[in-house]
N, C-alpha and C positions, 0 to 999 in steps of 0.2 A: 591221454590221447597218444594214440601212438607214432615212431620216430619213425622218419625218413632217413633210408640206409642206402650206401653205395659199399663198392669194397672198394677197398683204398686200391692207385695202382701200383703203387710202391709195395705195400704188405702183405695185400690180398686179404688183410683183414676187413671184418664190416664194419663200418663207422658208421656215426650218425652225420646226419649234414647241417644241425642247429635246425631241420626243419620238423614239426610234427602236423598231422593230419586225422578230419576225422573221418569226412566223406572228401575224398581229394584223387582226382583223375590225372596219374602222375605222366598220360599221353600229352597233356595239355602242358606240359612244361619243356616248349620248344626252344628258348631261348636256355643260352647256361646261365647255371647258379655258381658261384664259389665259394667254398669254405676253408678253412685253416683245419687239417687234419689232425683229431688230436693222439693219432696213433703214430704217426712219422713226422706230423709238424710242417708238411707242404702244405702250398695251397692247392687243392682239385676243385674242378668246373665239374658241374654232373648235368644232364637233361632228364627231363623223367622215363626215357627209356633206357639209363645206367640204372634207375632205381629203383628200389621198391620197399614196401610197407614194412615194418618191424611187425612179427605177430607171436604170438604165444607168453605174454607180456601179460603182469596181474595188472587191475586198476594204477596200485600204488610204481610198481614200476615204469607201468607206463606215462606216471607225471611224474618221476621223479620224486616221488615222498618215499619216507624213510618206512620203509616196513615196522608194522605194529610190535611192542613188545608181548 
């Protein structure tokens, strides 16, 4: 399933926010969320117009399983 990404505003890098989706309408997330960044280690609030969908992601990366040998 794939991850819900913000860019950090520290880094500028993309993070994930501990959030994934399958069918999920990121307009619909008006209230903020917060996460502990694990690229600078703050905490960010994001709403779902800071984010958007992780794509180009196999099956196995997108849960997190370890690629086949």
């Amino acid at each position: 399933m794939p991850r819900i990404i913000i860019s950090c505003p520290t880094t500028g890098a993309d993070v994930p926010t501990g959030h994934r989706t399958q069918d999920f309408e990121l307009a619909a997330v008006i209230e903020p969320r917060s996460f502990r960044c694990p690229v600078c280690h703050e905490v960010h609030s994001w709403r779902g117009d800071d984010a958007r969908i992780e794509h180009g992601l196999t099956p196995a990366a997108a849960t997190g399983a370890a690629p086949p040998h």
